[in-house]
N, C-alpha and C positions, 0 to 999 in steps of 0.2 A: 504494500500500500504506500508506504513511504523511499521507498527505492525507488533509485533516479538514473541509469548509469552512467558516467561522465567522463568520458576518456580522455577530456584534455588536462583534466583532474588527475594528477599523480598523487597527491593527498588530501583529501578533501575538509583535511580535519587542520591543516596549516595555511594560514592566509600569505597570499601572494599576487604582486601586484597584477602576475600573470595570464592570469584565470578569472574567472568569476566563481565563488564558493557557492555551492548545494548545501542550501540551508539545513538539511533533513541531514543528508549523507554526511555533515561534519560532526552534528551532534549523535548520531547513530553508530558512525563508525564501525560500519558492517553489521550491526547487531541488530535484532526486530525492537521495534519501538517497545513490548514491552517486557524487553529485559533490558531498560536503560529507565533508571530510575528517576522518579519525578526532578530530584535534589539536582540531579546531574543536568537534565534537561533545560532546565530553569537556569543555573549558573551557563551553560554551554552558550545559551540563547542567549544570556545578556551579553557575554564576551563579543560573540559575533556581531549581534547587533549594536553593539557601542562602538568597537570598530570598524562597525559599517558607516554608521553616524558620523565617527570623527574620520575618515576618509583612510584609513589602515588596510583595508581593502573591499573589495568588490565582492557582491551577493548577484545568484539568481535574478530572476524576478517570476517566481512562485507565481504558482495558483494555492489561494487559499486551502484546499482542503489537499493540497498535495504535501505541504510544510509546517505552514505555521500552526496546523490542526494539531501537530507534535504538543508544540509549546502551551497552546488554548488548553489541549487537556490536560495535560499536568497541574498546568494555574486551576483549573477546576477543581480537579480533586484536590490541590493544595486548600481554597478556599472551601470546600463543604467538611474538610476536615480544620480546619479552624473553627468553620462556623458551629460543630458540634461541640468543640475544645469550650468554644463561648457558652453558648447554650447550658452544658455541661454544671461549668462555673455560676452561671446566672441560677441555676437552679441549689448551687451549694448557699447562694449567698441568701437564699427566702427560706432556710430551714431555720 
């Protein structure tokens, strides 16, 4: 689903002014999306995308539900597991 194959891409996981980086394939690094942990996704994503930002190198330009679906679910499940964390608490705090 998230596999891209890029052959001008020799590592997809090291930025280079050469190329343009596969957003998926850098933070996936051959592995299926769900054996690559929310924690790692999330940190993986901001790296690439702040050095996309500050011009460190070049990205894709994805279709949403090919890429960024990676990083969307992680932040999900990161927030509905907060939000029980919350919930959780709010209910220690009325006993």
């Amino acid at each position: 689903m998230f596999r891209r194959h890029n052959p001008s891409a020799e590592n997809p996981s090291t930025p280079s002014d050469e190329h343009e980086i596969n957003f998926a394939a850098a933070i996936l690094q051959g592995r299926n999306a769900r054996d690559v942990d929310d924690s790692e996704v999330l940190q993986q994503a901001e790296r690439l995308l702040s050095g996309w930002m500050n011009g460190q190198h070049k990205m894709e330009r994805p279709k949403l539900y090919d890429h960024y679906a990676l990083v969307l679910a992680a932040m999900l499940r990161r927030i509905q597991t907060l939000e029980a964390r919350i919930e959780k608490l709010e209910q220690g705090d009325g006993q």
